[in-house]
C-alpha positions as CSV (number, residue, x, y, z in Angstrom):
1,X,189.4,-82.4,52.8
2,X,187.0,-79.6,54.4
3,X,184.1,-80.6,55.2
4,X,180.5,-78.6,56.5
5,X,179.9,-79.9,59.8
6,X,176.2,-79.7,61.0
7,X,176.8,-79.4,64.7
8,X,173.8,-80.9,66.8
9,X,173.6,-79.7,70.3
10,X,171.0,-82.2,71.9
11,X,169.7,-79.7,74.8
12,X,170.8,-76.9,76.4
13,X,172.1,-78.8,79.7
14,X,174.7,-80.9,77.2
15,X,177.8,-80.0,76.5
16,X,178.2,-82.8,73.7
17,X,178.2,-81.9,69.8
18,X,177.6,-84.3,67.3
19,X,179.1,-83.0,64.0
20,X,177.3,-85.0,61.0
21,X,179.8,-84.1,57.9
22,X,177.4,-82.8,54.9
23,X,179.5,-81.4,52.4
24,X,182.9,-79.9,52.0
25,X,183.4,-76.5,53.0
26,X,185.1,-74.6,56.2
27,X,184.6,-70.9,56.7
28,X,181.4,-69.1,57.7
29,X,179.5,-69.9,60.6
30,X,175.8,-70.1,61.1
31,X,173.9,-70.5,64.2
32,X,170.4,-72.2,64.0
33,X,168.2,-71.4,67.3
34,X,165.4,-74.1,67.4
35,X,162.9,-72.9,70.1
36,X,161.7,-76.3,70.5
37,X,163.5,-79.7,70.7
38,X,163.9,-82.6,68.3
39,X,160.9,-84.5,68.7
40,X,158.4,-81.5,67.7
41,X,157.9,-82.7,63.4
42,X,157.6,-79.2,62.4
43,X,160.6,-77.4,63.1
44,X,162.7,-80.4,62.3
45,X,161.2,-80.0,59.0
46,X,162.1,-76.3,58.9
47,X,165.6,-77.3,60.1
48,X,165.6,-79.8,56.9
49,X,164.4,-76.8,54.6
50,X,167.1,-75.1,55.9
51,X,169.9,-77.7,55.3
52,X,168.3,-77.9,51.8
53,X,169.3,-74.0,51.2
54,X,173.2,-74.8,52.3
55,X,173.8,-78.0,50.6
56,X,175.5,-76.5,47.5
57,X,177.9,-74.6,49.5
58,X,181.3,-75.4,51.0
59,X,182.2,-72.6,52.9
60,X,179.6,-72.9,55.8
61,X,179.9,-74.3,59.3
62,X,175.8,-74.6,60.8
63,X,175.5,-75.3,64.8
64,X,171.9,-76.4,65.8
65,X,170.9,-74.8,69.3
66,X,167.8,-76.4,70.9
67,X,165.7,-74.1,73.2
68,X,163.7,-76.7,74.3
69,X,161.0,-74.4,75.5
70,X,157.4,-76.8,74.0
71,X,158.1,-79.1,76.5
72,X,159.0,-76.8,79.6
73,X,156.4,-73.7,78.0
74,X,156.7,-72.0,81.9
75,X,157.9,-67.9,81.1
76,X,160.9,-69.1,83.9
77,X,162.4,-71.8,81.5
78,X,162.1,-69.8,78.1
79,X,163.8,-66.8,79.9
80,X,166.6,-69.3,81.3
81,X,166.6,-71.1,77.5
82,X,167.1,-67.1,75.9
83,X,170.0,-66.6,78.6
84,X,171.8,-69.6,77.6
85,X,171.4,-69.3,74.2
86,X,172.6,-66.0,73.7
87,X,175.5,-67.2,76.0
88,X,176.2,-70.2,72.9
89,X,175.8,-67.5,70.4
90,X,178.6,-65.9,72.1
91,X,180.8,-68.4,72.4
92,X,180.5,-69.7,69.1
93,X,180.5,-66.1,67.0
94,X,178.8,-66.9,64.6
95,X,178.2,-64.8,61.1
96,X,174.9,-65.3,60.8
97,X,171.6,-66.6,63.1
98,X,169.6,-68.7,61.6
99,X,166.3,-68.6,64.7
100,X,163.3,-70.7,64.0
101,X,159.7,-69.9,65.1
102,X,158.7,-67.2,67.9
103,X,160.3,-68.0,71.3
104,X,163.8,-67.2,69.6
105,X,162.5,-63.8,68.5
106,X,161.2,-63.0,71.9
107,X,163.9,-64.6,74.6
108,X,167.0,-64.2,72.0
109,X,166.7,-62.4,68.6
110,X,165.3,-59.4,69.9
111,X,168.2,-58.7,72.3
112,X,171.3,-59.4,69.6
113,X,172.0,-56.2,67.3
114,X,175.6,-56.8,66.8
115,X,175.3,-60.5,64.4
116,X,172.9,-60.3,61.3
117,X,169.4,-62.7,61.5
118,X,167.0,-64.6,59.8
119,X,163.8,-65.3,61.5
120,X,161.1,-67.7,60.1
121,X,158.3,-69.5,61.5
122,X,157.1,-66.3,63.0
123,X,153.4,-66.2,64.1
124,X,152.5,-63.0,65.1
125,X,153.0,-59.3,63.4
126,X,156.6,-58.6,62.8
127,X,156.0,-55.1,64.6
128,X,155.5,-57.1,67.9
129,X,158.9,-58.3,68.0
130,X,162.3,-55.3,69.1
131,X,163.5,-56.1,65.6
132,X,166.7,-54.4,65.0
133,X,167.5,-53.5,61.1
134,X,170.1,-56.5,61.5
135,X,167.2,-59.0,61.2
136,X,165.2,-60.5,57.8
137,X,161.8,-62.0,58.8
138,X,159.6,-64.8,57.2
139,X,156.1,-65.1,58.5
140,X,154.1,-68.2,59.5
141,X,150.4,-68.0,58.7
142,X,148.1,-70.8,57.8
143,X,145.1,-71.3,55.5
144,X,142.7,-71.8,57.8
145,X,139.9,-70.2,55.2
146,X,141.5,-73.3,53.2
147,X,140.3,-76.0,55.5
148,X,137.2,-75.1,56.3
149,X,136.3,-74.7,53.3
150,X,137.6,-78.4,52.3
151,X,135.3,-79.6,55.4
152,X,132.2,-77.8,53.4
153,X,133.2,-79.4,50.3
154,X,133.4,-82.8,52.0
155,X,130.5,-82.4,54.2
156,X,128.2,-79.9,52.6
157,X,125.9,-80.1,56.0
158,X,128.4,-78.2,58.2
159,X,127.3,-75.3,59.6
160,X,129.3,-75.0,62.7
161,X,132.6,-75.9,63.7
162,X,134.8,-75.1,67.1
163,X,138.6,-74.5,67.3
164,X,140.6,-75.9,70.2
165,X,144.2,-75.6,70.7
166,X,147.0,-75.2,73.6
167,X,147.8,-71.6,75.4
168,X,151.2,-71.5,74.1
169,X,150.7,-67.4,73.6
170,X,153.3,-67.1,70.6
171,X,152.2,-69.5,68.4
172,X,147.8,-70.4,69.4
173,X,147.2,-67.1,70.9
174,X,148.4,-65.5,67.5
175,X,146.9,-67.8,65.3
176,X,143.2,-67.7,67.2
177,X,143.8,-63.9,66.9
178,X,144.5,-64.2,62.7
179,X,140.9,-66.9,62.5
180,X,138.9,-64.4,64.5
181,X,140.0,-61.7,62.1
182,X,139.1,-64.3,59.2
183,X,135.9,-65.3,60.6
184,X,133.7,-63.2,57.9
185,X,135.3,-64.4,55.3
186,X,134.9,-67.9,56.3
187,X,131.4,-67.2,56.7
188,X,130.9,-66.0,53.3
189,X,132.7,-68.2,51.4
190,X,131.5,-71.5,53.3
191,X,128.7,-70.6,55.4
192,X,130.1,-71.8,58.6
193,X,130.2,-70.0,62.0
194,X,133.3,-70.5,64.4
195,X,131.0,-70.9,67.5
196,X,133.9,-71.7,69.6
197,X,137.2,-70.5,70.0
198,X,139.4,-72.1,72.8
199,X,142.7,-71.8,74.3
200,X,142.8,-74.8,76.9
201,X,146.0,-74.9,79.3
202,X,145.2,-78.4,81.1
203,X,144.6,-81.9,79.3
204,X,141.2,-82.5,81.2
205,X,139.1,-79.1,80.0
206,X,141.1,-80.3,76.5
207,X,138.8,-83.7,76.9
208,X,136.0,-81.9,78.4
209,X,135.5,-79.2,75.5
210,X,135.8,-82.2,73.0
211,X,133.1,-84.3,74.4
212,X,130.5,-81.4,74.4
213,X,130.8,-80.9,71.1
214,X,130.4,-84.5,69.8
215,X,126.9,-85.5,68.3
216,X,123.8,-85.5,70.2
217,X,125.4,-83.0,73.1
218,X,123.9,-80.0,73.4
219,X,126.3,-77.7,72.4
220,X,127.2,-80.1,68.9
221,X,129.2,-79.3,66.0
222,X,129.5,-80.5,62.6
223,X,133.5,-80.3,62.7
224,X,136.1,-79.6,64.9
225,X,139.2,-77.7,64.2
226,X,142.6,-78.6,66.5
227,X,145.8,-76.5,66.3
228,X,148.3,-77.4,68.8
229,X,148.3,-80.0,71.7
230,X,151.8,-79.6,73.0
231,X,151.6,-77.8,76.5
232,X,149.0,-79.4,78.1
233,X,149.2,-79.9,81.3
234,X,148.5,-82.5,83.7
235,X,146.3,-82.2,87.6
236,X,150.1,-81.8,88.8
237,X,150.9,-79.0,86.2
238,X,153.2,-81.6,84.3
239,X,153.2,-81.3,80.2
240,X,151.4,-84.3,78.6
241,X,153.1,-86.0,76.1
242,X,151.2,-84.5,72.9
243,X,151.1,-88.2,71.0
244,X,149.5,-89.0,74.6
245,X,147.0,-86.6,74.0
246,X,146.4,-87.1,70.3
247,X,145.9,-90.6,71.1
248,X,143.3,-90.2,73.0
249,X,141.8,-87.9,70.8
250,X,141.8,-90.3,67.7
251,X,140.2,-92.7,70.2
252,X,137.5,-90.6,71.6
253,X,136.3,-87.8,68.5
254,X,133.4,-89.0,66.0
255,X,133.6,-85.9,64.3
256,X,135.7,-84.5,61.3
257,X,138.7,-83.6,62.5
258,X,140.3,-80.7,60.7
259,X,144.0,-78.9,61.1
260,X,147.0,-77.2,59.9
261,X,149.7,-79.4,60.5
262,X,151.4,-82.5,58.8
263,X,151.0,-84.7,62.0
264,X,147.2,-84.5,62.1
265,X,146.1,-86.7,59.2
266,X,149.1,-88.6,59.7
267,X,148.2,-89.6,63.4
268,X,144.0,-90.4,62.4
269,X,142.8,-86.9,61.8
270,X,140.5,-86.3,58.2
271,X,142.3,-83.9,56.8
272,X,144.8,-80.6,57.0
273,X,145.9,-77.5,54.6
274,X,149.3,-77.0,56.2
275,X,151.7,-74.4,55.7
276,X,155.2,-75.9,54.6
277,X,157.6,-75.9,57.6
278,X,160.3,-77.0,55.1
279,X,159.4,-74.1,52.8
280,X,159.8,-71.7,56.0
281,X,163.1,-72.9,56.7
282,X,164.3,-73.3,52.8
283,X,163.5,-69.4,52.3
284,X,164.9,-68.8,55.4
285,X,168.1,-70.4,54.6
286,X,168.1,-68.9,51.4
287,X,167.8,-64.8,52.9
288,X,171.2,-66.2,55.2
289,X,173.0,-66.9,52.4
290,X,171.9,-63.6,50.7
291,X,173.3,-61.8,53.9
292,X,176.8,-63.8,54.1
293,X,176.5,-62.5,50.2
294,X,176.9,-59.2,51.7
295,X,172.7,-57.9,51.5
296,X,172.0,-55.9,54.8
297,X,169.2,-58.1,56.4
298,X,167.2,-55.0,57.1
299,X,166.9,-54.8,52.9
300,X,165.2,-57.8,52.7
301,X,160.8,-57.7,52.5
302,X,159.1,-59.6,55.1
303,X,158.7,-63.1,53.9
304,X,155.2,-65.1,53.4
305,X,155.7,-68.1,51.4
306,X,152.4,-69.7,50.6
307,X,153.4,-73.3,49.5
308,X,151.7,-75.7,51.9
309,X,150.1,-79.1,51.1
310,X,146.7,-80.6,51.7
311,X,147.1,-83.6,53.5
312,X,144.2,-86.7,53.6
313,X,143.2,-89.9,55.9
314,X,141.5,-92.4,53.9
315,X,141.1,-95.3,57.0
316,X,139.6,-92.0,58.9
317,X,137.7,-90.8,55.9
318,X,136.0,-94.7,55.8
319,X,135.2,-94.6,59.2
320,X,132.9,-91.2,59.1
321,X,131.9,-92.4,55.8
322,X,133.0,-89.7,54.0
323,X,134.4,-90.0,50.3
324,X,137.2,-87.9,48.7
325,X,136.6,-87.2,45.2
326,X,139.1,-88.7,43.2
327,X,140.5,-85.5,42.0
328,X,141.4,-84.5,46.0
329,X,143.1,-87.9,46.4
330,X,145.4,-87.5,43.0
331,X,146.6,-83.8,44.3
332,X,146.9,-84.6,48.3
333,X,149.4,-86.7,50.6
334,X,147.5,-89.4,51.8
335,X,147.7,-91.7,54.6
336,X,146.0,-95.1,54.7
337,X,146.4,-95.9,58.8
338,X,145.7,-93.6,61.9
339,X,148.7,-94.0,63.5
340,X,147.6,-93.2,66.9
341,X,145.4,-96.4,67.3
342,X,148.7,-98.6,66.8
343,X,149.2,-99.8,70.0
344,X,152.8,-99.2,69.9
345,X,152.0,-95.5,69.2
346,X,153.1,-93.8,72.3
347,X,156.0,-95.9,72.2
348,X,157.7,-93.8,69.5
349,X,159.0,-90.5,70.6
């Protein structure tokens, strides 16, 4: 019997693949390029999206590549990660790359012309990536106008509200760029300014910026907005653990807490309007198989799909005292537990 192997390459310094048997098939060959590692929740969920595209066919043979580069974010590492990924690329030949979110594009995808690609979880403009006419492209961009406005609806106070998040360049630095260009709108459809907008490299100016803007400081907000955690760095320049940092930020922030991703309300935080990392990697699987159909990747529109989920904490929601109307609770994913004050919490990888 043939079988589709899903070949898992658990960091670029292994040489060990774990084939997990799917389906049966044999045939083509598809290379998935994860720029991060398989403890970051959102591309494994665009990894999942994209097994969900393949999981008809039996002719298909998909090798996972990890980049690792959220936990070693240095410009040395991601340039030694693109090196040995396009060196596995090579070796394995594959029909088509499958590359997942923006440090692929930049250290890999933007140096192969010879091997058709799909590109998803892509953050900034298209335009800014050496794309040859061998790649397809779906876009990453997140309703932030959505979740401000669901903090007006659920505090009708707020009036101000600060962003914080990592320096990780391709993802934060493009998104603050997109919320600074939506800033008007978000004004006139909510009435609240963005008085803050920071890119933080080093956990302690991360805690520092949070206290200031808790109530009865100075420089106080009625909400705070938190994108990514995952680069900070320690006094010796080491990356923090991001449930490390999240935990401490559950433990330490009276305000609402706000964000984009799945993880936030999950870990303690009110609420989030996410963008659907499963959805990115679904359609993204879905343009491969068009191409090993025989469509010229360069044919196919730029991709934005806009199915995302709005995500609630009720135990955090009872501790600012705020109530969800009913009708939010029956069309979100709730959670009932802030999982980063378990103390076992930063046991779990």
């Amino acid at each position: 019997m043939r079988k589709l192997k899903i070949s898992l390459l658990l960091g670029m310094f292994s040489g060990i693949l774990f084939a997990l048997d799917i389906t049966e098939a044999a045939g083509k060959k598809v290379f998935l390029l994860d720029s991060y590692d398989a403890t970051y929740a959102w591309n494994m969920s665009e990894q999942t999206g994209v097994q969900a595209a393949f999981k008809d066919q039996k002719d298909v043979e998909i090798k996972v590549h990890f980049m690792d580069t959220k936990r070693n974010p240095s410009p040395e590492f991601k340039q030694d990660a693109g090196r040995k990924a396009l060196e596995a690329i090579q070796a394995y030949q594959p029909d088509v790359i499958i590359a997942l979110d923006d440090n692929a594009s930049e250290y890999v995808i933007q140096q192969v012309k010879d091997i058709p690609a799909v590109v998803c979880g892509i953050n900034k403009e298209p335009k800014d990536y050496q794309y040859g006419e061998n790649v397809a492209v779906v876009i990453e961009r997140h309703p932030f106008d959505q979740v401000i406005r669901l903090l007006k609806d659920l505090v009708p106070a707020a009036k101000k509200i600060a962003v914080i998040t990592d320096d990780t360049k391709e993802s934060s630095g493009a998104a603050m760029v997109k919320l600074k260009a939506l800033a008007p709108k978000i004004k006139a459809q909510s009435n609240i300014d963005i008085v803050g907008y920071h890119e933080v490299g080093s956990f302690r100016e991360f805690q520092t910026l949070v206290q200031s803007y808790q109530p009865g400081q100075p420089q106080a907000v009625d909400g705070l907005l938190i994108f990514a955690v995952h680069t900070l760095k320690d006094e010796q320049g080491k990356v923090v653990p991001h449930r490390q940092v999240i935990k401490w930020f559950i433990e330490h922030n009276q305000l609402p807490d706000l964000g984009v991703f799945d993880w936030g309300p999950q870990y303690g935080m009110l609420a989030a309007v996410t963008v659907s990392g499963y959805s990115q990697g679904f359609e993204a699987g879905k343009y491969a198989l068009r191409i090993l159909g025989g469509e010229k990747p360069g044919n196919l529109p730029v991709l934005d799909p806009q199915t995302g989920d709005v995500l609630l904490n009720l135990a955090k929601a009872e501790k600012l005292k705020i109530e969800f109307p009913l009708e939010l609770i029956s069309m979100a994913h709730t959670f009932d537990i802030m999982e980063a004050l378990d103390p076992n919490f930063l046991e779990t990888k």
